[in-house]
Biotite code that builds the C-alpha atoms (Angstrom):
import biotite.structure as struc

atoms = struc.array([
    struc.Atom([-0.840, -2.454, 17.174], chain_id="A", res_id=1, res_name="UNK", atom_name="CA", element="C"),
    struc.Atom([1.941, -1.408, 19.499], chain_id="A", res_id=2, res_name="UNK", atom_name="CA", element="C"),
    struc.Atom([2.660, 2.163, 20.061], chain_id="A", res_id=3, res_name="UNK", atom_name="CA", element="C"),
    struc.Atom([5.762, 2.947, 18.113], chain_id="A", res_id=4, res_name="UNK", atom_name="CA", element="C"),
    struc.Atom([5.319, 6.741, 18.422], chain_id="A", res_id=5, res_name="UNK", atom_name="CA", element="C"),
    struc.Atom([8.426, 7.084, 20.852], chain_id="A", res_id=6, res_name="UNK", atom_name="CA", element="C"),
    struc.Atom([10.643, 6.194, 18.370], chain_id="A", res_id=7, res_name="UNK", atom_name="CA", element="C"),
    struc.Atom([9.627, 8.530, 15.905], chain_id="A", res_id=8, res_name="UNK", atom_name="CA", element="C"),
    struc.Atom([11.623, 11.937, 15.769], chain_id="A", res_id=9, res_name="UNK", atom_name="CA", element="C"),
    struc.Atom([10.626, 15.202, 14.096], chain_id="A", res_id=10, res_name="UNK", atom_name="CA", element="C"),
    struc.Atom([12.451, 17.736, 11.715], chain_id="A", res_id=11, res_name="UNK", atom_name="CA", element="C"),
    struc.Atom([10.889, 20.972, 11.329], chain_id="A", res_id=12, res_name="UNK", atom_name="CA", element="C"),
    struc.Atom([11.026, 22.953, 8.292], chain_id="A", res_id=13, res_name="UNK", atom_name="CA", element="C"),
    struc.Atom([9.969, 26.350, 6.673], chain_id="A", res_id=14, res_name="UNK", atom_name="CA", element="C"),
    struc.Atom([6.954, 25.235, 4.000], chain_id="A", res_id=15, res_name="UNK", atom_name="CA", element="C"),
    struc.Atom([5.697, 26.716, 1.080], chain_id="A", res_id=16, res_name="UNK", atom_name="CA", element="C"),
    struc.Atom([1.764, 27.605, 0.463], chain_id="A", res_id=17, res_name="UNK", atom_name="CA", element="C"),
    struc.Atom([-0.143, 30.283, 1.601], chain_id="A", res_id=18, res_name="UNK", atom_name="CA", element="C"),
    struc.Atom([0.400, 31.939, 4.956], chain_id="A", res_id=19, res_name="UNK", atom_name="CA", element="C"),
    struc.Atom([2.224, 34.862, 4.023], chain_id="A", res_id=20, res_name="UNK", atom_name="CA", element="C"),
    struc.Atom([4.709, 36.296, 6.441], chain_id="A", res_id=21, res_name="UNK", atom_name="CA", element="C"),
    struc.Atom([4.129, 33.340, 8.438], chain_id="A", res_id=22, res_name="UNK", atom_name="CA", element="C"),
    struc.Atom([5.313, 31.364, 6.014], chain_id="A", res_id=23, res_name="UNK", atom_name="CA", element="C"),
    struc.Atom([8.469, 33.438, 5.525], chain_id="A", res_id=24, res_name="UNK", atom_name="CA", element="C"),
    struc.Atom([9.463, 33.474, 9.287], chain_id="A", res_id=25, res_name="UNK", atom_name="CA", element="C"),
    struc.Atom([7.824, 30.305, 11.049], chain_id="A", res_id=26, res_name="UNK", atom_name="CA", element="C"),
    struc.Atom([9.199, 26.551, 10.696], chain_id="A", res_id=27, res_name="UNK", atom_name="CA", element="C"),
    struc.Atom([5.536, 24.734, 10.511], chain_id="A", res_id=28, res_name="UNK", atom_name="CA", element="C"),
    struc.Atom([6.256, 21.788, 7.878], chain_id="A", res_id=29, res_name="UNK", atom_name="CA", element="C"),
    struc.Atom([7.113, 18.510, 10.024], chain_id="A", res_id=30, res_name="UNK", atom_name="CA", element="C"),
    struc.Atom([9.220, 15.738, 8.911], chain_id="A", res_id=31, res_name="UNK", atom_name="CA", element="C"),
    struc.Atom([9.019, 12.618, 10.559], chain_id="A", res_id=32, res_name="UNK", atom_name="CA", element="C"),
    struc.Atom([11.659, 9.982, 10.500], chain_id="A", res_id=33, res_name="UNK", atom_name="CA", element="C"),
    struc.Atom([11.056, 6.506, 12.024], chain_id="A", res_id=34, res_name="UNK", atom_name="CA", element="C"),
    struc.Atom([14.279, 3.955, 11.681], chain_id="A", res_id=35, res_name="UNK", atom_name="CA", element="C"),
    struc.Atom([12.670, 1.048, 11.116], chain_id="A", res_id=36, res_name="UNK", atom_name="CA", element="C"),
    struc.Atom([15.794, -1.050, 11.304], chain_id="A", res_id=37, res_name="UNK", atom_name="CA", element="C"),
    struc.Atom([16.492, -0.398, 14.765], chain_id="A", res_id=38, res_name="UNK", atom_name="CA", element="C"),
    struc.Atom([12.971, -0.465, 15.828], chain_id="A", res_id=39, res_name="UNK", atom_name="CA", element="C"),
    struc.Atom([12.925, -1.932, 19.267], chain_id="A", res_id=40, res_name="UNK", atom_name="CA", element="C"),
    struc.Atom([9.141, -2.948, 19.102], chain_id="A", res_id=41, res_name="UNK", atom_name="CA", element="C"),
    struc.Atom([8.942, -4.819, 15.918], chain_id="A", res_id=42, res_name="UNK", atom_name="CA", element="C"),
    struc.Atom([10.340, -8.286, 15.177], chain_id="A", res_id=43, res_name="UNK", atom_name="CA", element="C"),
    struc.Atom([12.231, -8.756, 12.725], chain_id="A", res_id=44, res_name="UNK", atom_name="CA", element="C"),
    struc.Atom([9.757, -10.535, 10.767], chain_id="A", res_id=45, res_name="UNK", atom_name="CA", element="C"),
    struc.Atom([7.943, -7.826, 10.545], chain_id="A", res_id=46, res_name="UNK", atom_name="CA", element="C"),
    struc.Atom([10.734, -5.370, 9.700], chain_id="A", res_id=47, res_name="UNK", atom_name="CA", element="C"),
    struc.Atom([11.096, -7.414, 6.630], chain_id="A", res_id=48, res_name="UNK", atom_name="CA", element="C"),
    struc.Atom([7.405, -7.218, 5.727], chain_id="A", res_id=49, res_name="UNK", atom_name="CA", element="C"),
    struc.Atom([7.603, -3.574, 6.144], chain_id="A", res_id=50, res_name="UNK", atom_name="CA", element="C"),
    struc.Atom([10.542, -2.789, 4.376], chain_id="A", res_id=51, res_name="UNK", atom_name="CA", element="C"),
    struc.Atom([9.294, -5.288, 1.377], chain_id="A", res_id=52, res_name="UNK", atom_name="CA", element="C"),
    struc.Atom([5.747, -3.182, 1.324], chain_id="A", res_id=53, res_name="UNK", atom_name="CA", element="C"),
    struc.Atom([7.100, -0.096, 1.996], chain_id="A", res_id=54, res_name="UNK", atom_name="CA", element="C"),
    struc.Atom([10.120, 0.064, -0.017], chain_id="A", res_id=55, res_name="UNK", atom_name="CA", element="C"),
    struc.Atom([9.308, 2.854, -2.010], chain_id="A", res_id=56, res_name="UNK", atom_name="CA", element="C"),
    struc.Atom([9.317, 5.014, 1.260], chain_id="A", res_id=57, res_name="UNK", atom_name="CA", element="C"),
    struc.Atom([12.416, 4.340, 2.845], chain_id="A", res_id=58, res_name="UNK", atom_name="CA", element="C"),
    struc.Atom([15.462, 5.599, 2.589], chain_id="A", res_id=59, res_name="UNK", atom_name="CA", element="C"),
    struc.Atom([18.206, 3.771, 2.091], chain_id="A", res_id=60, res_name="UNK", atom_name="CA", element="C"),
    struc.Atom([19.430, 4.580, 5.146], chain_id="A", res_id=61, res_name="UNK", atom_name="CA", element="C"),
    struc.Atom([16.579, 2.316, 6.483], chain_id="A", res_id=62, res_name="UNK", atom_name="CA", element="C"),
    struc.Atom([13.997, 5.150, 7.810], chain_id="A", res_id=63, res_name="UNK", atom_name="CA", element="C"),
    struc.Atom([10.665, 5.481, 7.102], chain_id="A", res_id=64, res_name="UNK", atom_name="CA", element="C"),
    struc.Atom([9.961, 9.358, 6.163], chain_id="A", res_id=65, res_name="UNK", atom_name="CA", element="C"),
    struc.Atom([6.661, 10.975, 6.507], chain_id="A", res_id=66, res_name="UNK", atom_name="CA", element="C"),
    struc.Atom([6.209, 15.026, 5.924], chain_id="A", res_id=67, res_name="UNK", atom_name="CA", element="C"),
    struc.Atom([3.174, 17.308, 6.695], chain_id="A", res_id=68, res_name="UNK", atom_name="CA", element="C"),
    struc.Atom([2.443, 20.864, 5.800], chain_id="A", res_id=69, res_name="UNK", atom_name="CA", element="C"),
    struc.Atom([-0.867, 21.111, 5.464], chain_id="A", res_id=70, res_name="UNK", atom_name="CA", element="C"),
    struc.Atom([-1.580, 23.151, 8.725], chain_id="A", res_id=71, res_name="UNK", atom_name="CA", element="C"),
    struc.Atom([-0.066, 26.537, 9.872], chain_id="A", res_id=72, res_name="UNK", atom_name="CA", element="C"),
    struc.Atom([0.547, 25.177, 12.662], chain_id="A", res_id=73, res_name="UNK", atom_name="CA", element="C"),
    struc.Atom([3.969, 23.319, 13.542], chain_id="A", res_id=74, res_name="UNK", atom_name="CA", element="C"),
    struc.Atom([1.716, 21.053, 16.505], chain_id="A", res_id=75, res_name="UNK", atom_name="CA", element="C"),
    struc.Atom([-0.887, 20.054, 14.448], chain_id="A", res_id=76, res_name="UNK", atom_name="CA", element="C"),
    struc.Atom([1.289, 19.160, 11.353], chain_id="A", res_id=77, res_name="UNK", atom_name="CA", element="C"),
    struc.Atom([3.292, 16.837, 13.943], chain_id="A", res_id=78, res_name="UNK", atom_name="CA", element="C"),
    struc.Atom([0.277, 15.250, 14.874], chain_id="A", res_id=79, res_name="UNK", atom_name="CA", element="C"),
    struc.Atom([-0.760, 14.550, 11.151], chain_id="A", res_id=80, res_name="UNK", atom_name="CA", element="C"),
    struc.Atom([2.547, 13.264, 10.584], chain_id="A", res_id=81, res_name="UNK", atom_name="CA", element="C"),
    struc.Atom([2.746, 11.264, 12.940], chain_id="A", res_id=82, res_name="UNK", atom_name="CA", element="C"),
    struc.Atom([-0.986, 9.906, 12.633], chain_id="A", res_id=83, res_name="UNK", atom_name="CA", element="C"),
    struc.Atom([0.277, 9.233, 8.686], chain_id="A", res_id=84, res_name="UNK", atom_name="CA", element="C"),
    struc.Atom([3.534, 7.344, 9.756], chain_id="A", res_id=85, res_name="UNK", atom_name="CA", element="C"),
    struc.Atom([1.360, 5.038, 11.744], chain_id="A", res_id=86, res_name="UNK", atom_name="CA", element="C"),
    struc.Atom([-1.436, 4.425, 9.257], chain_id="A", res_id=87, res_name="UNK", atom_name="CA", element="C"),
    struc.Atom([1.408, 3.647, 6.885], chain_id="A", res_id=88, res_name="UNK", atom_name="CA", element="C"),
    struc.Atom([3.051, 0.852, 9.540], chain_id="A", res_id=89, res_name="UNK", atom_name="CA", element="C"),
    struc.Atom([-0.815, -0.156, 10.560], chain_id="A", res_id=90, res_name="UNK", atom_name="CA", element="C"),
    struc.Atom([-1.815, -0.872, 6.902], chain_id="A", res_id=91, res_name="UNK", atom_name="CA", element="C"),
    struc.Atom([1.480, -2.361, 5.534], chain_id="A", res_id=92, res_name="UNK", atom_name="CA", element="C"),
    struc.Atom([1.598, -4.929, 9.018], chain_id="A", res_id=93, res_name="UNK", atom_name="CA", element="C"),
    struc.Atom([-1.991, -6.241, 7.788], chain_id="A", res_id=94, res_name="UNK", atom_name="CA", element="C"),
    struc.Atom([-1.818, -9.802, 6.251], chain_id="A", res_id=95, res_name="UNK", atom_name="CA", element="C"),
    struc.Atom([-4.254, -10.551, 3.562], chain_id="A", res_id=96, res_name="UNK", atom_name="CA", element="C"),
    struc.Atom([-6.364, -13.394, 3.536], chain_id="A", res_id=97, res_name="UNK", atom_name="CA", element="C"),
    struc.Atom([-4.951, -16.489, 1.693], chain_id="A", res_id=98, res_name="UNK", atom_name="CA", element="C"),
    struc.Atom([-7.482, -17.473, -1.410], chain_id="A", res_id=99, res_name="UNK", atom_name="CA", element="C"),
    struc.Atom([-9.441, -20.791, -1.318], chain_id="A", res_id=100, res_name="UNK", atom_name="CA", element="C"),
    struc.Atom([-9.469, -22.246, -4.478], chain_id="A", res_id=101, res_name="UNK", atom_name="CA", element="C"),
    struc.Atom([-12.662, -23.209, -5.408], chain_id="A", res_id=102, res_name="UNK", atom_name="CA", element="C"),
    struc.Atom([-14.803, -25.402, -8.433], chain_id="A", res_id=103, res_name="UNK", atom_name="CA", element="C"),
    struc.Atom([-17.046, -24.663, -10.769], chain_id="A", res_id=104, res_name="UNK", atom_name="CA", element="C"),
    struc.Atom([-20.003, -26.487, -10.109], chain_id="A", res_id=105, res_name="UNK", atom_name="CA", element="C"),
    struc.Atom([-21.552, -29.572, -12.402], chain_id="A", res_id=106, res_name="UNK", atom_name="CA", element="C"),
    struc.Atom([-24.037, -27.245, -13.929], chain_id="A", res_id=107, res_name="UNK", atom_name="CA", element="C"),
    struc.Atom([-21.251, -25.288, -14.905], chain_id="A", res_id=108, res_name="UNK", atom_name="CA", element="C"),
    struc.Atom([-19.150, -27.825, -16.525], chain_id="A", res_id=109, res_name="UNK", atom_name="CA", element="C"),
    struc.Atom([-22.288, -29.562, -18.182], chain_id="A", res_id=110, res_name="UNK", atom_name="CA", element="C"),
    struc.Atom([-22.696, -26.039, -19.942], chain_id="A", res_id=111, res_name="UNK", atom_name="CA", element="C"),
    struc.Atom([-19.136, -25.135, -20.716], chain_id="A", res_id=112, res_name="UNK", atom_name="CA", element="C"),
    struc.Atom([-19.508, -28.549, -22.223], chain_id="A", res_id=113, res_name="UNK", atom_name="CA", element="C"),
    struc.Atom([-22.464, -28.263, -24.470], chain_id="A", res_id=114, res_name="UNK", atom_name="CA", element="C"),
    struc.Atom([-21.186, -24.774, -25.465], chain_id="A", res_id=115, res_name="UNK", atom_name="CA", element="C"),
    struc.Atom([-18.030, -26.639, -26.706], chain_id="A", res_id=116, res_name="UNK", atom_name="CA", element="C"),
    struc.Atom([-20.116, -29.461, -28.462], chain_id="A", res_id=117, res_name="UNK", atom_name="CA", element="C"),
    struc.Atom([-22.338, -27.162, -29.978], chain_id="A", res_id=118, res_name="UNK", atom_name="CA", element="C"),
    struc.Atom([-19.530, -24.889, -31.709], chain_id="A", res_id=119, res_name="UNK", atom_name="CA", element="C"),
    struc.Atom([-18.055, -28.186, -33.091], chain_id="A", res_id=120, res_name="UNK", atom_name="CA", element="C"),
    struc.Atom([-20.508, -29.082, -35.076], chain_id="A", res_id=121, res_name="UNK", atom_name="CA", element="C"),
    struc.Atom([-21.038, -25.334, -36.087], chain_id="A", res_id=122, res_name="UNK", atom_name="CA", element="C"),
    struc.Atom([-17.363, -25.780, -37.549], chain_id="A", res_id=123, res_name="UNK", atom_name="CA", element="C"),
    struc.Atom([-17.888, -28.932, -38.890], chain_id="A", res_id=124, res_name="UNK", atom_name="CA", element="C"),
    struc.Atom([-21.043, -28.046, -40.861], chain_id="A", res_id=125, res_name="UNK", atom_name="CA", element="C"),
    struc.Atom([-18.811, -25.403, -42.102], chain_id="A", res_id=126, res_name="UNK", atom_name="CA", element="C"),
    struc.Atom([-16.148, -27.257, -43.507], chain_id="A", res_id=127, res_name="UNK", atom_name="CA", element="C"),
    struc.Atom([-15.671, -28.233, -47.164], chain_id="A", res_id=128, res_name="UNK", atom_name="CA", element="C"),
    struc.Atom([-15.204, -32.441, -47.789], chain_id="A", res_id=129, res_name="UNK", atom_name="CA", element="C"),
    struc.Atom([-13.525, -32.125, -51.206], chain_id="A", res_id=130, res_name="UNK", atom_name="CA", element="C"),
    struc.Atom([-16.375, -34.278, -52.500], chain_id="A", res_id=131, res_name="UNK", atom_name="CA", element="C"),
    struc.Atom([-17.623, -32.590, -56.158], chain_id="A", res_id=132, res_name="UNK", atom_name="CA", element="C"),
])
């Protein structure tokens, strides 16, 4: 994966939680904003992958918006952000594998066979002829 992490800017924010007076007084939640439509690194291939997988997580503005306040600290909630904006880009860039169709085997068709046989003439024991 390339290193988009120079395109990513921060916002800083007071957060709620415990902390106290720390929380009153020091900006430790981290936004971080990546505009994925002027992304230098991707191509545009893959801006379109992202922005169909990720839809629901950009703005319509076209950036990709991560927050963190899980830390008291303002460095380490940057650094969680910023890990989460990548996992997001990481996960969402990974193709899945295309499915092989496959058979079902003789053996298997023999039996789905008989199966079928069998209930017939279940049903057809079953049924009335009309004949007194």
């Amino acid at each position: 994966m390339r290193d988009f992490s120079t395109e990513i800017f921060f916002k800083t924010a007071r957060s709620g939680g415990k902390g106290g007076q720390n929380v009153n007084k020091v900006e430790t939640m981290v936004e971080a904003w990546w505009d994925l439509g002027n992304s230098r690194i991707l191509l545009p291939e893959e801006k379109e992958w992202l922005n169909d997988k990720l839809k629901n997580r950009i703005t319509k503005d076209g950036y990709l918006f991560v927050k963190s306040s899980e830390t008291r600290s303002q460095l380490e909630n940057k650094d969680i952000a910023r890990a989460k904006i990548i996992d997001l880009v990481t996960n969402a860039l990974i193709k899945p594998k295309k499915r092989k169709a496959s058979k079902p085997s003789k053996a298997a068709i023999a039996k789905r066979l008989d199966s079928k046989r069998i209930n017939s003439i279940k049903k057809a024991q079953r049924r009335n002829t009309g004949e007194i």
